[in-house]
C-alpha positions, 0 to 999 in steps of 0.5 A: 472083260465080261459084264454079268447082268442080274434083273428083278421084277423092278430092279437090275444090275450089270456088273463085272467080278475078279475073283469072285468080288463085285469090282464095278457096277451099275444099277438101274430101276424100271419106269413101266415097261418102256423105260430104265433109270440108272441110278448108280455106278460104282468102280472099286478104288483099285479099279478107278480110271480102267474105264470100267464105269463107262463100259457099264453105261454103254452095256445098259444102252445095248440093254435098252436098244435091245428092249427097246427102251428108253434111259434116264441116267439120273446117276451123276457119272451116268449123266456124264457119258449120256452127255460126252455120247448124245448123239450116240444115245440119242436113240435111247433117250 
């Protein structure tokens, strides 16, 4: 599964494509230069239950460690796996 990433000056996005189509993504916002919001994730119904929304919120944090931010999942399935893996993001919130 290859996630792709694209980043404006105050938005960004990763996502995954089959066949030239956007089938998940996740969408975040920039806060300063220290933090990111999530603020969507979307799964294509064909694709639902692949796992695909959680690979996205894990890519975003590798995202953040790597930047050295912080992550605000407003987003409700965001906000989910933040809670099933706190001890895991405990870093990046």
């Amino acid at each position: 599964m290859d996630i792709q990433h694209e980043e404006s000056n105050t938005k960004g996005a990763f996502f995954i494509e089959k066949d030239g189509n956007r089938i998940a993504e996740m969408t975040y916002s920039k806060n300063g230069d220290y933090r990111i919001i999530i603020d969507h994730t979307e799964v294509s119904d064909a694709h639902k239950g692949e796992g695909l929304g959680k690979a996205l919120v894990f890519r975003g944090v590798e995202y953040a460690r790597e930047h050295n931010l912080k992550v605000l999942p407003l987003c409700p399935y965001a906000r989910v796996v933040f809670r099933r893996h706190k001890d895991e993001f405990s870093d990046v919130t």
